[in-house]
C-alpha positions as CSV (number, residue, x, y, z in Angstrom):
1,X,-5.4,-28.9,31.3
2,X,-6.3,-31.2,28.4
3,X,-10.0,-30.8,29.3
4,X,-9.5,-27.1,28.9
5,X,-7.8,-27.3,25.5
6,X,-10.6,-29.3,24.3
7,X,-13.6,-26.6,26.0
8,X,-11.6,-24.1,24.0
9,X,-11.2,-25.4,20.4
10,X,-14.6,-26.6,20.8
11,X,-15.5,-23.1,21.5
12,X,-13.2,-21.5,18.4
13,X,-14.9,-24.2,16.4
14,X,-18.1,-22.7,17.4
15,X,-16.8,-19.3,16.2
16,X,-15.8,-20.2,13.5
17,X,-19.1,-21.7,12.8
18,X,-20.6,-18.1,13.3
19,X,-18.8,-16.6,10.2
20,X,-20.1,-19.5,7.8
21,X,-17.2,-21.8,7.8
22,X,-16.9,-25.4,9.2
23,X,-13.5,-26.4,11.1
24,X,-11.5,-28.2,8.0
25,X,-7.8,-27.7,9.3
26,X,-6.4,-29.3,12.8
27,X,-6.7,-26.6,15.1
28,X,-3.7,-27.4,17.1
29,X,-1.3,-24.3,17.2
30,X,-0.8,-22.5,20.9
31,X,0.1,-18.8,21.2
32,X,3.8,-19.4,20.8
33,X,3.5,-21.4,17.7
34,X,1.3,-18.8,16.1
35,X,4.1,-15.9,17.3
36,X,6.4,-18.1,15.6
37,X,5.3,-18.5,12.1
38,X,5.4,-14.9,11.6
39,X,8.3,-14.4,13.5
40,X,10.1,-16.9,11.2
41,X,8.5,-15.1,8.3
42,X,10.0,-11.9,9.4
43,X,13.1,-13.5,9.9
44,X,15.8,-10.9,10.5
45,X,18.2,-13.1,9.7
46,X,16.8,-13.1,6.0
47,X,15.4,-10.0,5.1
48,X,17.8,-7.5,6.9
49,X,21.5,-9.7,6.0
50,X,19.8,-10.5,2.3
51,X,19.6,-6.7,1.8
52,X,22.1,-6.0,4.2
53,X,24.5,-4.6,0.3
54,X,21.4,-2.8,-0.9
55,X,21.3,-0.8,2.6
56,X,24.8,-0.1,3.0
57,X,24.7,0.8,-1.0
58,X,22.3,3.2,-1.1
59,X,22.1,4.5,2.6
60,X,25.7,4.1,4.5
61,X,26.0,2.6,7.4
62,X,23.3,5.2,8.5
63,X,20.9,3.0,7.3
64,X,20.8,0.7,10.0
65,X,20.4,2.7,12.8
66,X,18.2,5.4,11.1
67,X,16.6,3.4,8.3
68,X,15.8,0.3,10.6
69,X,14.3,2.2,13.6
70,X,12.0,4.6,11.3
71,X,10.8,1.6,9.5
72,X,9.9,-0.7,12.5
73,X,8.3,2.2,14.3
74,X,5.8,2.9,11.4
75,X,5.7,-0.9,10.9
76,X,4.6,-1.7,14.4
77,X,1.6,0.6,14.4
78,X,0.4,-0.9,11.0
79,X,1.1,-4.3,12.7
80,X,-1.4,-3.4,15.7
81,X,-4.0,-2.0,13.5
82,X,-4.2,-5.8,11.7
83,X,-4.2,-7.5,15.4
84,X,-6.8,-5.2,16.2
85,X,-8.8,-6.7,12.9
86,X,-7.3,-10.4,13.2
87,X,-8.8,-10.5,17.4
88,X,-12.5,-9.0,15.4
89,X,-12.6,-11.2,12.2
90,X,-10.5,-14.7,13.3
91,X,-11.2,-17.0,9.5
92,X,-8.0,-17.7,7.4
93,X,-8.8,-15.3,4.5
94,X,-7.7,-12.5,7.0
95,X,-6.9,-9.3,4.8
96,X,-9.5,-10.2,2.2
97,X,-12.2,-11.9,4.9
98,X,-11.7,-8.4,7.0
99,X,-12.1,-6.2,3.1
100,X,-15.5,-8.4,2.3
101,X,-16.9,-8.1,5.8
102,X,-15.6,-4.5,6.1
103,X,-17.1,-3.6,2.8
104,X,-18.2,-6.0,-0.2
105,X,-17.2,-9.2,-1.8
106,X,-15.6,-7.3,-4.5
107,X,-12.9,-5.0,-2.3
108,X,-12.5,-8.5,-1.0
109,X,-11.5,-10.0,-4.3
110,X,-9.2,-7.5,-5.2
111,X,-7.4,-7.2,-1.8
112,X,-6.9,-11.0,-1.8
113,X,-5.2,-10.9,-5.4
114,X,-3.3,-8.3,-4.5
115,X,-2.6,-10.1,-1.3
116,X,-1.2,-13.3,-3.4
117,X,0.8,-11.4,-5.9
118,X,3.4,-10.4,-2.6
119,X,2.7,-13.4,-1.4
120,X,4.6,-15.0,-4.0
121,X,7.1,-12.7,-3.8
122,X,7.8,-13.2,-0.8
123,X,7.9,-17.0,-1.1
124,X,10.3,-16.0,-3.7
125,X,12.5,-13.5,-2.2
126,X,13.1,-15.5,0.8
127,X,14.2,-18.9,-0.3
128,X,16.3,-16.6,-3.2
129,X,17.9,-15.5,-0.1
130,X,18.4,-18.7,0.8
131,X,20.0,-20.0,-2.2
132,X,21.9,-16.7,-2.8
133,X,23.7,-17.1,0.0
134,X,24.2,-21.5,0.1
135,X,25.3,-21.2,-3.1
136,X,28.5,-19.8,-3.2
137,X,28.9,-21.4,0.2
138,X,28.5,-25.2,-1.5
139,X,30.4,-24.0,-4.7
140,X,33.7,-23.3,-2.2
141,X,33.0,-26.6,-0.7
142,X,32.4,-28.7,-3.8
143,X,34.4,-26.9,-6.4
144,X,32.2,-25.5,-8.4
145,X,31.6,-22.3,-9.8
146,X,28.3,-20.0,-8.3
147,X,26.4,-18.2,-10.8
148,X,22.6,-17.0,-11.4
149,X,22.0,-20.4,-12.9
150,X,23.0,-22.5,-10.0
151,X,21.5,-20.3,-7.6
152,X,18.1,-20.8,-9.6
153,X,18.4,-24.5,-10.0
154,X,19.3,-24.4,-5.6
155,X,16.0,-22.1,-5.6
156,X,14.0,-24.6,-7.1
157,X,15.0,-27.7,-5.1
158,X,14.5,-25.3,-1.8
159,X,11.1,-24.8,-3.1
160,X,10.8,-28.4,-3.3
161,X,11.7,-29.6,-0.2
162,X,9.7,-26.6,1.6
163,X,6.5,-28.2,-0.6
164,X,7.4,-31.4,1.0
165,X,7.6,-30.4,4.6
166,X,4.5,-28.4,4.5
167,X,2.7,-31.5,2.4
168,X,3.5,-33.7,5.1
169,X,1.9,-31.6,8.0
170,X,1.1,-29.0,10.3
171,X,2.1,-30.6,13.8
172,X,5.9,-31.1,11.6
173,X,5.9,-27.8,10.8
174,X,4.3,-26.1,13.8
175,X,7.6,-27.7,15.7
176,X,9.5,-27.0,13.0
177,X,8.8,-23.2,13.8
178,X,8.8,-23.3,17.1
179,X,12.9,-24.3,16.7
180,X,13.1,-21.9,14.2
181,X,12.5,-19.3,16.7
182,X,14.5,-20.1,18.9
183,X,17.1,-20.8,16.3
184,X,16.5,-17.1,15.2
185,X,17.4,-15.6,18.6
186,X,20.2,-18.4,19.2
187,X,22.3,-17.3,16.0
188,X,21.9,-13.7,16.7
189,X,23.6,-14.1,20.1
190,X,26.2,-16.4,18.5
191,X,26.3,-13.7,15.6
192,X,26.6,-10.7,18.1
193,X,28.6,-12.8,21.0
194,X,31.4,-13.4,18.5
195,X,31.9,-10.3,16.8
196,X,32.1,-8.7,20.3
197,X,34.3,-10.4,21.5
198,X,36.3,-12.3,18.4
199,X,36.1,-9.8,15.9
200,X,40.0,-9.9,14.6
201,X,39.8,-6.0,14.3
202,X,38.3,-3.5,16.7
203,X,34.9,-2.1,16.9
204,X,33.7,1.3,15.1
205,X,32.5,3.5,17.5
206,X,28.8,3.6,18.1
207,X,28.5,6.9,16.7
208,X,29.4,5.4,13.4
209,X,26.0,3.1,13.4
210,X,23.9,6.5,13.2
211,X,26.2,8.3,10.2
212,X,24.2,9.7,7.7
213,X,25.4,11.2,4.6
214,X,27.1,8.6,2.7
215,X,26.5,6.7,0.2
216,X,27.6,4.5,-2.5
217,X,25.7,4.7,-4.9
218,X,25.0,7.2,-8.0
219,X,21.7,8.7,-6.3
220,X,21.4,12.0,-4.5
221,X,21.7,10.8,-0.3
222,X,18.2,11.6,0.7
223,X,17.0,9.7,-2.4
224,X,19.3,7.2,-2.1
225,X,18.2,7.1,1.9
226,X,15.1,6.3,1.0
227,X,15.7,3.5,-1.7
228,X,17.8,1.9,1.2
229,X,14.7,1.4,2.9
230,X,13.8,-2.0,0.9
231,X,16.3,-3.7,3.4
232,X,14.2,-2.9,6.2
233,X,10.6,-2.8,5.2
234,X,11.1,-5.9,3.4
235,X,12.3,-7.8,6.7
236,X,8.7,-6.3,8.4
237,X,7.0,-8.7,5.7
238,X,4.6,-11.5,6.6
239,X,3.2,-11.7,9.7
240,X,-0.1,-11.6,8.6
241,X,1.1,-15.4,8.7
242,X,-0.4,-15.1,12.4
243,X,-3.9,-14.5,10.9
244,X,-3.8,-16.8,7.8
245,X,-3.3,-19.8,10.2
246,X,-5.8,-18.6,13.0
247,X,-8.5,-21.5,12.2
248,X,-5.4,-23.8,13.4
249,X,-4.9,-21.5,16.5
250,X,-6.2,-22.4,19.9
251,X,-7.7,-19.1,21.5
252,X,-6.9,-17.4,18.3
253,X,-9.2,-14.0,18.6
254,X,-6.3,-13.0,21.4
255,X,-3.5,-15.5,20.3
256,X,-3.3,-14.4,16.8
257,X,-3.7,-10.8,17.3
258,X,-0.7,-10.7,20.1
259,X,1.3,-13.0,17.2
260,X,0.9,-10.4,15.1
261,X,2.1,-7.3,17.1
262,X,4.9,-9.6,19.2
263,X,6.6,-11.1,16.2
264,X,7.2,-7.4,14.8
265,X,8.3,-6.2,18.5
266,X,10.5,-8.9,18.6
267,X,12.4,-8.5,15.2
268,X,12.7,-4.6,15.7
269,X,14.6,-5.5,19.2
270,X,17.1,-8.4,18.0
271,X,16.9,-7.0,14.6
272,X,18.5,-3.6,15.7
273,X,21.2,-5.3,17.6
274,X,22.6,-7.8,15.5
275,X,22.7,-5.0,12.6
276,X,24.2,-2.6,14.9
277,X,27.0,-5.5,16.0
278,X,27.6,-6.4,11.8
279,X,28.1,-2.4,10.9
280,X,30.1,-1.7,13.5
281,X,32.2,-4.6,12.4
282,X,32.6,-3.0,9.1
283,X,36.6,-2.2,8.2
284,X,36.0,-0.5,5.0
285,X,32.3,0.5,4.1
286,X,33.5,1.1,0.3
287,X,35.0,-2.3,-0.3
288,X,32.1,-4.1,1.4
289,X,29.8,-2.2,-0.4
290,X,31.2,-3.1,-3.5
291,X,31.7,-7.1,-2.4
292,X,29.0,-9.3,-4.3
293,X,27.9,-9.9,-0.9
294,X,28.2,-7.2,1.8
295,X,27.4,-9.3,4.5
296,X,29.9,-12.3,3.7
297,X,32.4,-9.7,3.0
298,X,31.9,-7.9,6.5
299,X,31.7,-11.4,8.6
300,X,34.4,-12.6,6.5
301,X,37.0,-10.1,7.5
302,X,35.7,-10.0,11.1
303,X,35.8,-13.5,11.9
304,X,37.6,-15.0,8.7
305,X,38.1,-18.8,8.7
306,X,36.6,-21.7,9.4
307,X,35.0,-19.9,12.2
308,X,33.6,-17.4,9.8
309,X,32.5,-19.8,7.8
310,X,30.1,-21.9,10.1
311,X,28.5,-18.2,11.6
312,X,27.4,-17.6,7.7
313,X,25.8,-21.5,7.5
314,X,24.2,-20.5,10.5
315,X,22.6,-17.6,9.1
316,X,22.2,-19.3,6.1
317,X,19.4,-22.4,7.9
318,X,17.5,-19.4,9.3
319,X,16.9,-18.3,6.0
320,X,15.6,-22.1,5.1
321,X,12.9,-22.1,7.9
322,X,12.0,-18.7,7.2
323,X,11.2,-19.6,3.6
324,X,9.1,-23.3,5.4
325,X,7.4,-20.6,7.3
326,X,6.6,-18.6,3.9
327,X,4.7,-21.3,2.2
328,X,2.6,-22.1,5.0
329,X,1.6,-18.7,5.5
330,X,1.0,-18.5,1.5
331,X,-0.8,-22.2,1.3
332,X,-3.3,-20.9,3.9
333,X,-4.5,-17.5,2.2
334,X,-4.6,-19.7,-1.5
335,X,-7.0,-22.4,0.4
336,X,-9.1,-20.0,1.6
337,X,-9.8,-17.9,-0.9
338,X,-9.9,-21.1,-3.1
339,X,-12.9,-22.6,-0.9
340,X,-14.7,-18.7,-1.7
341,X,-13.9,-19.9,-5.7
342,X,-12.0,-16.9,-6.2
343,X,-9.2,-17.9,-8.4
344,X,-9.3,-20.4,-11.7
345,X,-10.0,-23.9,-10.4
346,X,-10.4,-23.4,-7.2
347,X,-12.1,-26.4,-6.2
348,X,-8.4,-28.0,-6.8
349,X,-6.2,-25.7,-4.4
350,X,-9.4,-25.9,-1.4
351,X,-8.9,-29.7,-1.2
352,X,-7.8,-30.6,2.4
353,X,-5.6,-33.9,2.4
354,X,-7.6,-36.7,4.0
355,X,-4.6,-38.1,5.3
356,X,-2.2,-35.0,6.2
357,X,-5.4,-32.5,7.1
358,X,-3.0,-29.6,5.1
359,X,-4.4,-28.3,1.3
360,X,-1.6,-30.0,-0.3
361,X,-2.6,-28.7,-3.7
362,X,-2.7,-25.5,-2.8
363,X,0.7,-26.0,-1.2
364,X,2.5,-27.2,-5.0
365,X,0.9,-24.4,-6.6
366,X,2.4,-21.9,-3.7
367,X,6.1,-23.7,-4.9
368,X,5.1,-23.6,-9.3
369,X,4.3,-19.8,-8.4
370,X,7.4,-18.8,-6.8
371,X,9.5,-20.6,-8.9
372,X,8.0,-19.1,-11.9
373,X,8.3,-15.4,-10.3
374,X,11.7,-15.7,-10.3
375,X,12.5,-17.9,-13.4
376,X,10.4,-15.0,-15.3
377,X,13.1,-12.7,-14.1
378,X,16.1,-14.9,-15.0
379,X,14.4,-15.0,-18.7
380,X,14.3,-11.1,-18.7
381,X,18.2,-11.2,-17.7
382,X,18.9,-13.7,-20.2
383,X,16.9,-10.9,-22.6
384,X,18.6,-7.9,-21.4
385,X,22.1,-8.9,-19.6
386,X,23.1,-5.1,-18.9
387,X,20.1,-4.8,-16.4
388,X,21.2,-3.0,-13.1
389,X,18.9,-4.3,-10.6
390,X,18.8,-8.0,-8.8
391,X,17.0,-10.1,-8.9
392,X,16.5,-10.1,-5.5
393,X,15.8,-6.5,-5.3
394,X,12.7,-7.2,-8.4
395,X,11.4,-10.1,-6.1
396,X,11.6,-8.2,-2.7
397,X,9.8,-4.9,-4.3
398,X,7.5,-6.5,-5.5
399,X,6.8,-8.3,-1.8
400,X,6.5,-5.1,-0.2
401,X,3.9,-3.7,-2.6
402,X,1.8,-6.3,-3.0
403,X,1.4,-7.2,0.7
404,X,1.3,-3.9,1.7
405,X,-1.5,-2.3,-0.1
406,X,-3.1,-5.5,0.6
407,X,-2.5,-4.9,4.4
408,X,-3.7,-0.8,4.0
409,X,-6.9,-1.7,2.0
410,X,-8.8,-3.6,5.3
411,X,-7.4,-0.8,7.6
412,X,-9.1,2.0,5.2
413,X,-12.1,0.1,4.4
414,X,-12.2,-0.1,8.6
415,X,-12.0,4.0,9.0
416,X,-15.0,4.0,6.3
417,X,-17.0,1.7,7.9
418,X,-16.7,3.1,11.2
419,X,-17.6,6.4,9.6
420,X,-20.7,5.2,8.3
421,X,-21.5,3.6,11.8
422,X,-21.4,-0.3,10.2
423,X,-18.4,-1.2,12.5
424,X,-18.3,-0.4,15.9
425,X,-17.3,-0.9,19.5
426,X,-18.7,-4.1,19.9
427,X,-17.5,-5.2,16.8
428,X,-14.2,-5.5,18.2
429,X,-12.3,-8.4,19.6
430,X,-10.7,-8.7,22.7
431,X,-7.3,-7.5,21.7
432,X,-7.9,-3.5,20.8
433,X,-6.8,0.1,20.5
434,X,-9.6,1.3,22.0
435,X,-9.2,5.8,21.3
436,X,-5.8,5.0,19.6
437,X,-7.3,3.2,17.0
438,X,-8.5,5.7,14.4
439,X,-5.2,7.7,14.5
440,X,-3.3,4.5,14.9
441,X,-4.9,3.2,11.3
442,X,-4.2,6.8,9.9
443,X,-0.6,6.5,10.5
444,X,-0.2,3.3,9.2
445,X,-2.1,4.1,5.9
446,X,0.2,7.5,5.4
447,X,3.1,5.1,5.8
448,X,2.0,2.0,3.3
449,X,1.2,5.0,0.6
450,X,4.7,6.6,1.1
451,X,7.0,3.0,0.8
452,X,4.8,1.5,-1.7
453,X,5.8,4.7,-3.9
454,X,9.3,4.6,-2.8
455,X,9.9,0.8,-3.4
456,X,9.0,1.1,-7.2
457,X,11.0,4.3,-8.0
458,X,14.1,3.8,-10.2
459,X,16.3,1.8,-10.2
460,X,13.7,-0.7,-9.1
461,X,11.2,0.6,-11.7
462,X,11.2,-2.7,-13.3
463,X,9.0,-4.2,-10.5
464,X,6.6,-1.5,-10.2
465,X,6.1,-2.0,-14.6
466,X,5.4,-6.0,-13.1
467,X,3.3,-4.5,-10.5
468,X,1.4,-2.6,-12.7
469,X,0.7,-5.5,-15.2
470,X,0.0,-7.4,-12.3
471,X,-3.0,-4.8,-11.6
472,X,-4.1,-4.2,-15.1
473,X,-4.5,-8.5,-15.3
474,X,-6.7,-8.5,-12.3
475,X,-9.0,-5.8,-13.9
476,X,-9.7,-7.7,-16.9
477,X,-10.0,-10.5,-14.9
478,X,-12.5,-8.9,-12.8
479,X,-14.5,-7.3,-15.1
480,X,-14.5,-10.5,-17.3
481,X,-15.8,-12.8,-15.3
482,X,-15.5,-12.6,-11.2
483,X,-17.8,-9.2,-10.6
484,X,-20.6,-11.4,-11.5
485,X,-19.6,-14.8,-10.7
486,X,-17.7,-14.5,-7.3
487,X,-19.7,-15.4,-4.6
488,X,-17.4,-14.1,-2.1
489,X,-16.5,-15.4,1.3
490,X,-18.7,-16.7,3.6
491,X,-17.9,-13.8,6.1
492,X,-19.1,-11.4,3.4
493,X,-21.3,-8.7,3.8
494,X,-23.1,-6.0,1.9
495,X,-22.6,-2.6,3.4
496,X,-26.7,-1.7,2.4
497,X,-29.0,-0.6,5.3
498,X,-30.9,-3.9,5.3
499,X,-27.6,-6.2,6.1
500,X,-26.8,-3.3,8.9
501,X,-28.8,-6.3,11.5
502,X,-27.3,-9.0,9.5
503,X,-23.5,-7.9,10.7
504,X,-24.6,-6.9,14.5
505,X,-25.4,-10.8,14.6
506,X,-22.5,-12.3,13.1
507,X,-20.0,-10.2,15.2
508,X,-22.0,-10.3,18.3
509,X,-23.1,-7.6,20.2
């Protein structure tokens, strides 16, 4: 067995060799590890119970039987069209390796920018989460008060620690996600088991999961609808995590790719039932609604208590390995596009620790990124107090747009070059679509151009003007200095007639 672990990373080494890269990073992740990083990333119990009031808000209870199951269903055919490009193209740059080779060094450039901008959101969003809901959970403990301050301060010394773990190692925090999947599904049948069965008030009916037409909020229902999507699409974030750590994979051409569309399978099916089990526990949809935390308010009443209390600090740890999870993902897409010198001082983030075999620079500037994300919000409050939106809604939009255009600009670049007859058949890896591929990537680019419009209409407006600075700063960056001086990745290739032989090579006919 051992002998055949070995024969294998020698040969991903060798791969790997074929796309211009040597083997920096301990390759030492098997298929379930890989499943888990993005399946922690995706963490139900972050996205969908952190949102769970914006949901409910806007869409009614509705929302997560309707909202959830429309989402995941366009999700999963995006998430196969990237496994499909992940088994092909198996470096760490993923999204922006897959844009350079698929087109030039330049789509690359932009698509990995874009790519890091909802990274750090979502490093943000998620360990917000996390301190949104310890917060007041400490403050009844230790008798103090909760506000946006203390949950900031919390945020920062989460980011910390996550720095800390990830600094230390990749075996620590390959097992560290390993638990944290099974911790996932563990709390959700704790979560569902006991308001089954110990809910202190009966059950809505199921019909009441699908009920559409109200809402609480002052938007007309079909708009709001749609603005209730954020809960949803923003728990299908970050499972590219499966590609940006496929140079630790063993076997990662087929590994990474089924991590990729598993983790998303996964946290449609647990994710629909644990919603459906927390709605249907719902006494008063108007008073949770207007609770400063739906979800606490719902579990609250249902299980009330000490009891209650533990279930929410068990929700509360998945949302801490979710946001470990985050930074790895995010450490791994800095380091490689820092070893292409795409970003200011990029020597600095591409250093691999001699000791640790981890880019613990990179890793520190994942955590002084996040943090800033969100302390630039908390500034802007400070400005402006009567704002309407959260803060977690600001750091969650911005997530959503920002990795999702970064996910849709590979899958287009793929239809083009498959037009032009520059990626074909053999090109592939051994996990594909094979006939369902073209309409498969159509699909999925129809959906990412319909959310990302959605997630920046009011009253989230604020992070689509962020968004758009965002943009505008990577323009004058671009045209400043990087159209000229970029090298690009070594994967790169030029999409002229005389580099046609060049790629047939490096992907192997």
């Amino acid at each position: 067995m051992q002998q055949d672990k070995q024969r294998q990373i020698l040969e991903d080494k060798k791969d790997l060799n074929r796309f211009g890269y040597a083997q920096e990073l301990l390759r030492d992740m098997g298929g379930f590890s890989n499943f888990a990083i993005s399946f922690s990333i995706i963490s139900i119990l972050t996205g969908a119970v952190s949102l769970y009031g914006h949901g409910l808000t806007y869409g009614g209870p509705g929302m997560m039987g309707f909202g959830w199951t429309i989402v995941a269903l366009f999700v999963l055919l995006i998430a196969a069209s990237m496994a499909e490009l992940a088994s092909a193209i198996p470096t760490a740059g993923a999204l922006y390796h897959w844009a350079a080779v698929l087109a030039n060094k330049r789509w690359g450039w932009y698509t990995a920018w874009i790519n890091l901008i909802g990274q750090i959101g979502i490093v943000a969003g998620i360990d917000y989460s996390f301190a949104l809901f310890a917060d007041p959970l400490l403050a009844g403990a230790f008798g103090y008060t909760s506000s946006e301050t203390t949950t900031l301060v919390l945020f920062g010394i989460t980011l910390l620690l996550h720095g800390a773990f990830n600094h230390i190692g990749i075996r620590l925090v390959a097992r560290l996600n390993d638990f944290s999947a099974w911790y996932h599904i563990g709390v959700v049948v704790i979560l569902v088991g006991s308001l089954a069965f110990f809910s202190r008030h009966e059950l809505q009916p199921l019909a009441y999961l699908f009920q559409v037409g109200q809402t609480f909020s002052d938007q007309p229902y079909a708009l709001a609808f749609l603005i209730g999507l954020l809960q949803a699409q923003w728990t299908f974030t970050g499972y590219d995590a499966s590609a940006h750590t496929i140079e630790e994979t063993i076997n990662p051409r087929v590994r990474a790719a089924w991590g990729i569309f598993s983790s998303v399978a996964f946290s449609f099916i647990f994710g629909f039932v644990m919603l459906a089990f927390v709605t249907l526990s719902i006494k008063d949809a108007a008073a949770a609604s207007g609770a400063e935390n739906a979800f606490i308010h719902v579990i609250s009443e249902a299980l009330g208590g000490t009891f209650g209390t533990a279930v929410l600090w068990l929700v509360t740890f998945a949302m801490w390995f979710c946001g470990l999870s985050s930074v790895t993902s995010f450490s791994r897409m800095l380091y490689a596009f820092s070893r292409d010198k795409g970003i200011p001082w990029s020597r600095h983030w591409a250093e691999i620790s001699v000791r640790y075999r981890t880019p613990a620079k990179a890793i520190w500037l994942v955590v002084i990124l996040s943090f800033a994300l969100a302390l630039f919000d908390y500034i802007l409050k400070r400005i402006n107090p009567d704002t309407s939106y959260t803060t977690l809604a600001f750091l969650t939009a911005v997530s959503v747009v920002g990795l999702y255009v970064a996910y849709g600009i590979p899958l287009y670049l793929k239809l083009r070059a498959e037009a032009k007859g520059l990626f074909r058949p053999q090109h592939y890896g051994p996990w594909k679509l094979g006939t369902w591929s073209r309409p498969i990537n159509v699909l999925s680019l129809v959906w990412i151009v319909f959310i990302s419009i959605v997630m920046v209409i009011p009253p989230n407006q604020n992070a689509g003007f962020a968004l758009i600075g965002m943009f505008l700063l990577l323009l004058v960056m671009d045209l400043a200095y990087y159209h000229r001086r970029f090298p690009g990745p070594q994967a790169a290739l030029d999409t002229t007639a005389e580099e046609i032989k060049r790629q047939e090579s490096r992907f192997g006919k």
